[in-house]
Residue frames as a rotation matrix with the C-alpha (Angstrom) as fourth column:
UNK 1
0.125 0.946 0.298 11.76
0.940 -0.017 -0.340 -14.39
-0.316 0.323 -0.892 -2.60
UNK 2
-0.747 -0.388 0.540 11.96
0.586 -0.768 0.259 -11.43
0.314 0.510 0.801 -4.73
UNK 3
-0.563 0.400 -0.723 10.26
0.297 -0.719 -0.629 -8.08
-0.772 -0.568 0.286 -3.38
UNK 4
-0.360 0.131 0.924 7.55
0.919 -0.118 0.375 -7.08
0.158 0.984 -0.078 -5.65
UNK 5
-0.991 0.086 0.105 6.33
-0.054 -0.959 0.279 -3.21
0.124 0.271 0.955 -6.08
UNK 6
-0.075 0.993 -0.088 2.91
0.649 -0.018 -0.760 -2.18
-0.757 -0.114 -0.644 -4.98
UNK 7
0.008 0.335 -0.942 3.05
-0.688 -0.682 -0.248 0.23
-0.726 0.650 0.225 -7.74
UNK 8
-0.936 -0.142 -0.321 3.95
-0.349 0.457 0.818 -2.51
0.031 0.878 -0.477 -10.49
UNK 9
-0.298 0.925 0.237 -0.15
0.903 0.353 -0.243 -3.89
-0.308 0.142 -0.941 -10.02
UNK 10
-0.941 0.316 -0.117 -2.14
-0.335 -0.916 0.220 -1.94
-0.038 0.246 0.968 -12.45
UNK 11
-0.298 0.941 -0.162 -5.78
-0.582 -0.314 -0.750 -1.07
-0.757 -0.129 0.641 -12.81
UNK 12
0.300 0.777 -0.554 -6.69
-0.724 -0.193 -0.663 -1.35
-0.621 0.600 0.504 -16.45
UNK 13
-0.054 -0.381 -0.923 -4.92
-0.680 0.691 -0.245 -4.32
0.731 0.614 -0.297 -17.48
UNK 14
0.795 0.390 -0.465 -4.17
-0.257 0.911 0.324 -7.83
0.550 -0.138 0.824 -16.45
UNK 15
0.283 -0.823 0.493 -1.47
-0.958 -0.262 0.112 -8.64
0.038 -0.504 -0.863 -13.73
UNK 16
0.726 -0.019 -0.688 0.41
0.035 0.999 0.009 -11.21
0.687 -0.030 0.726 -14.54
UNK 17
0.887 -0.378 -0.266 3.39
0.214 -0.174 0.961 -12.40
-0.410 -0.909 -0.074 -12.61
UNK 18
-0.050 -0.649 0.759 5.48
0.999 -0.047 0.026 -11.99
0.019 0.760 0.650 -15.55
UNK 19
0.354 0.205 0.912 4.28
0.367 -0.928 0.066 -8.25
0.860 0.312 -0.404 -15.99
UNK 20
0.896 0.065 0.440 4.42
-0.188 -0.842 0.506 -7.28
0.403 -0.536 -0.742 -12.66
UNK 21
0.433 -0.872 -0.227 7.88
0.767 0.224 0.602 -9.04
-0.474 -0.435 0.766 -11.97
UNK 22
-0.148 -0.671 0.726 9.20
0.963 -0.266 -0.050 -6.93
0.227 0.692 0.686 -14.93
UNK 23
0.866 0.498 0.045 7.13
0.387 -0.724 0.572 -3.57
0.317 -0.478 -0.819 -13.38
UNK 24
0.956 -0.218 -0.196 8.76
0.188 -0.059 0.980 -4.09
-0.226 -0.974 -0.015 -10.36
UNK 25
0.099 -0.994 0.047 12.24
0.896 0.109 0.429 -4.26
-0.432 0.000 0.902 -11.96
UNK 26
-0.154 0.171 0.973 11.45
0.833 -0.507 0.220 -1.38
0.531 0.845 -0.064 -13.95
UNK 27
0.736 0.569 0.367 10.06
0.187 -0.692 0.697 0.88
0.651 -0.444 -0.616 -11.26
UNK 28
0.788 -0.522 -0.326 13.36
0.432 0.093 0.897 -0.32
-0.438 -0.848 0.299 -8.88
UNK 29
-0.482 -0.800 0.358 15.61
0.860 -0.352 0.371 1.58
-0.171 0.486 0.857 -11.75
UNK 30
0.069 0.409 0.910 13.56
0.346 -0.865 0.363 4.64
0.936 0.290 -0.201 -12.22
UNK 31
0.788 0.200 -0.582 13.81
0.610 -0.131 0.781 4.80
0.080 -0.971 -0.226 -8.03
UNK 32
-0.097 -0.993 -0.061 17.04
0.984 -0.105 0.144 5.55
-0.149 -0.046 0.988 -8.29
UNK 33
-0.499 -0.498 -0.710 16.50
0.200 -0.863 0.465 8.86
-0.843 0.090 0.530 -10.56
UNK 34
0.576 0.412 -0.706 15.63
-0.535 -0.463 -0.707 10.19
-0.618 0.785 -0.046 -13.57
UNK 35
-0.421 -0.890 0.177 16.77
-0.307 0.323 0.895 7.59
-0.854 0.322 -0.409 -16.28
UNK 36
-0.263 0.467 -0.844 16.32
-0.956 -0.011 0.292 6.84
0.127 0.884 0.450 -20.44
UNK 37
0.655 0.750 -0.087 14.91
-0.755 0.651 -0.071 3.93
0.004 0.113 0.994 -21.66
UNK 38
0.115 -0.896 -0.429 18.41
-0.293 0.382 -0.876 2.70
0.949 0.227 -0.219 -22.48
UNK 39
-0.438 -0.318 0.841 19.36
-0.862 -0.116 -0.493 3.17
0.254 -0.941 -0.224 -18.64
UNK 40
-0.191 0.442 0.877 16.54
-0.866 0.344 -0.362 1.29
-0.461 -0.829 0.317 -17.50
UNK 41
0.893 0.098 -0.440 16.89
-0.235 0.934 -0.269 -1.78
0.385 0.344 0.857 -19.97
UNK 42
0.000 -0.797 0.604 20.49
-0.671 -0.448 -0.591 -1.66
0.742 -0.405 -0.535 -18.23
UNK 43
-0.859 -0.169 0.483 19.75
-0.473 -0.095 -0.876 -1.77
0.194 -0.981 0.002 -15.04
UNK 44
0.257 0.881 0.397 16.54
-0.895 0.371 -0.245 -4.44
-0.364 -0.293 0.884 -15.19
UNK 45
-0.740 -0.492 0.459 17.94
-0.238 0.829 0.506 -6.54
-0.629 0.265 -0.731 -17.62
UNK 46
0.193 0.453 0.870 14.84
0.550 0.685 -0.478 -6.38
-0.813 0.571 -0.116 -19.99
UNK 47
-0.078 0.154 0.985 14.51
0.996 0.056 0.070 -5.31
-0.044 0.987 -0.157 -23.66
UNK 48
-0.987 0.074 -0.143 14.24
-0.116 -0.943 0.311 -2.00
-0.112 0.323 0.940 -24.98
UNK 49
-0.548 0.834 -0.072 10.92
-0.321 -0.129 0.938 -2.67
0.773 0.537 0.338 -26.33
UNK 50
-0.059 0.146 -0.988 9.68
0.761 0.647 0.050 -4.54
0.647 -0.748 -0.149 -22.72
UNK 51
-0.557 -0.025 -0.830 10.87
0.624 -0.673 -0.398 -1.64
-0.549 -0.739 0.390 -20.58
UNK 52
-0.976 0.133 0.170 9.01
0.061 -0.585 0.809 0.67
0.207 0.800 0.563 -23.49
UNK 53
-0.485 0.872 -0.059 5.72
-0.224 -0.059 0.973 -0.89
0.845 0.485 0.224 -23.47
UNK 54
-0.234 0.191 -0.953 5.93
0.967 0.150 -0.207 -1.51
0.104 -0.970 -0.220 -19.07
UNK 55
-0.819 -0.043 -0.572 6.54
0.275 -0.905 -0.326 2.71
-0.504 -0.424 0.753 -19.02
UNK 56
-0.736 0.657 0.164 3.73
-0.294 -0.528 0.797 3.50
0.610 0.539 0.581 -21.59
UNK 57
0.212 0.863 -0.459 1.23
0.434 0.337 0.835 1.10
0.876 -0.376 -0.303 -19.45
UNK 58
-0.088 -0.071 -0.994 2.74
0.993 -0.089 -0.082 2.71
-0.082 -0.994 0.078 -16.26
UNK 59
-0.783 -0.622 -0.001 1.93
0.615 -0.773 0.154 5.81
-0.097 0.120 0.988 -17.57
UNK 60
-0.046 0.998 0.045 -1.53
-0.112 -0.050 0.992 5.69
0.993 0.041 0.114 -18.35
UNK 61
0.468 0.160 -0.869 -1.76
0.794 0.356 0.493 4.69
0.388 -0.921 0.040 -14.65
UNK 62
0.764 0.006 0.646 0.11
-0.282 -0.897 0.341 7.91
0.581 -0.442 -0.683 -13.20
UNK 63
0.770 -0.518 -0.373 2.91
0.638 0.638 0.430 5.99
0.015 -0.569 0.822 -12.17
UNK 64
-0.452 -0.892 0.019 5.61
0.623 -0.301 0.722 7.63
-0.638 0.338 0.692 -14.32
UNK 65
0.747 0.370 -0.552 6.19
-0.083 -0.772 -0.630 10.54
-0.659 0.516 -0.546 -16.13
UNK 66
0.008 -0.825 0.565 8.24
0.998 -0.032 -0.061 11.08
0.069 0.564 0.823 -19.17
UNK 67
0.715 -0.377 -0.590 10.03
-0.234 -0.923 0.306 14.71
-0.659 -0.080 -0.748 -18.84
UNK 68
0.654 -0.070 0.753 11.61
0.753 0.159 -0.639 15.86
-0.075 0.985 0.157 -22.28
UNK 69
0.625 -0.515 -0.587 14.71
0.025 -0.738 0.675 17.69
-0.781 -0.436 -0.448 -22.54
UNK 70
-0.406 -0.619 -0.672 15.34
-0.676 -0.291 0.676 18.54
-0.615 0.729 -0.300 -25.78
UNK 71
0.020 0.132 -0.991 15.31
-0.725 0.684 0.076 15.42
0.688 0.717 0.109 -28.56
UNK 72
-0.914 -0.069 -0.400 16.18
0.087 0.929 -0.360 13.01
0.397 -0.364 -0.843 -25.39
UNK 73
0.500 0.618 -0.607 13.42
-0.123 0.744 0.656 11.32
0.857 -0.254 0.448 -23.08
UNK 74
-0.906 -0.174 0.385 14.04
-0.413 0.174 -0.894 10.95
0.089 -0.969 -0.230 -19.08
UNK 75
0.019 0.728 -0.685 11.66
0.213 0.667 0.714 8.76
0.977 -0.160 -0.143 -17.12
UNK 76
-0.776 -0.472 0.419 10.41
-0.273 -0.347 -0.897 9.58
0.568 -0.811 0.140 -13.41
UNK 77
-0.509 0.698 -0.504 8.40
0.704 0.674 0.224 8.45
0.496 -0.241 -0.834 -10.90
UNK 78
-0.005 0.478 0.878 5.45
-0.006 -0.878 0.478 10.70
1.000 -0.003 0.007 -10.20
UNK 79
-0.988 0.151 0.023 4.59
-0.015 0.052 -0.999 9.69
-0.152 -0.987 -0.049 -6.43
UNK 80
0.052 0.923 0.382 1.28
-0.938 0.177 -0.299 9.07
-0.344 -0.343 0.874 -7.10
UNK 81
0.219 0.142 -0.965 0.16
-0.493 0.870 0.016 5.13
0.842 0.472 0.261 -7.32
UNK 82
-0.691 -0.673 0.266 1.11
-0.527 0.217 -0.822 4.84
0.495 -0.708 -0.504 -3.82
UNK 83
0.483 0.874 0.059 -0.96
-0.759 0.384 0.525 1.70
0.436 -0.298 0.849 -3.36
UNK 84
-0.038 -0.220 0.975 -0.86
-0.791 0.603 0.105 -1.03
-0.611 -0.767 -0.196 -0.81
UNK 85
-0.855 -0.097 -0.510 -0.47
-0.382 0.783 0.491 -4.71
0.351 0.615 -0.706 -2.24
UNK 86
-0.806 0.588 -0.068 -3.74
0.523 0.653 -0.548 -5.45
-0.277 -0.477 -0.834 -0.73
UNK 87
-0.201 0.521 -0.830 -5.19
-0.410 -0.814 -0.411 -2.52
-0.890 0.258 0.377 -2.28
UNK 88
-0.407 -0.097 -0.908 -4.02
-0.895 0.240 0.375 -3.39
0.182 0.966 -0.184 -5.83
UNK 89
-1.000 -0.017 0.007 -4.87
-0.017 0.999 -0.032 -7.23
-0.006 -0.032 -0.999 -4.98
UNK 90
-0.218 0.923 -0.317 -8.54
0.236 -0.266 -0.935 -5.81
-0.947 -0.278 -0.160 -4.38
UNK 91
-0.503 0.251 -0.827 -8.89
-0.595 -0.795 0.120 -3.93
-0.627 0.552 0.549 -7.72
């Protein structure tokens, strides 16, 4: 059974299990470190454009930040969103 992310349930949108599986992969490569978008299609195995439009919705949510250094793009996790799956399952 795959481990899913209590951050990967958001608020203002619909949770599927498709979304938050892809979160969850998404959020388990940004653990790691600071990493681009490249990195983290890498290291999840989805799309550019997938891991794109997971960090923009996990952004609006305070999940992740994007931190600019120069012309590149870095992705991090803020530490806030630090919800319980029974929390998020509640929203």
């Amino acid at each position: 059974m795959v481990e899913i992310e209590p951050r990967a349930f958001l608020r203002r949108m619909r949770n599927t299990r498709r979304g938050v599986s892809s979160r969850t992969r998404i959020l388990k490569a940004v653990r790691e470190g600071e990493k681009s978008i490249a990195e983290i299609s890498s290291r999840s195995g989805l799309s550019i454009a997938a891991v794109r439009y997971h960090l923009e919705n996990l952004r609006r949510e305070g999940v992740v930040e994007r931190v600019r250094s120069g012309k590149r793009a870095r992705w991090r996790l803020t530490g806030i969103g630090q919800r319980t799956i029974e929390e998020a399952s509640q929203a």
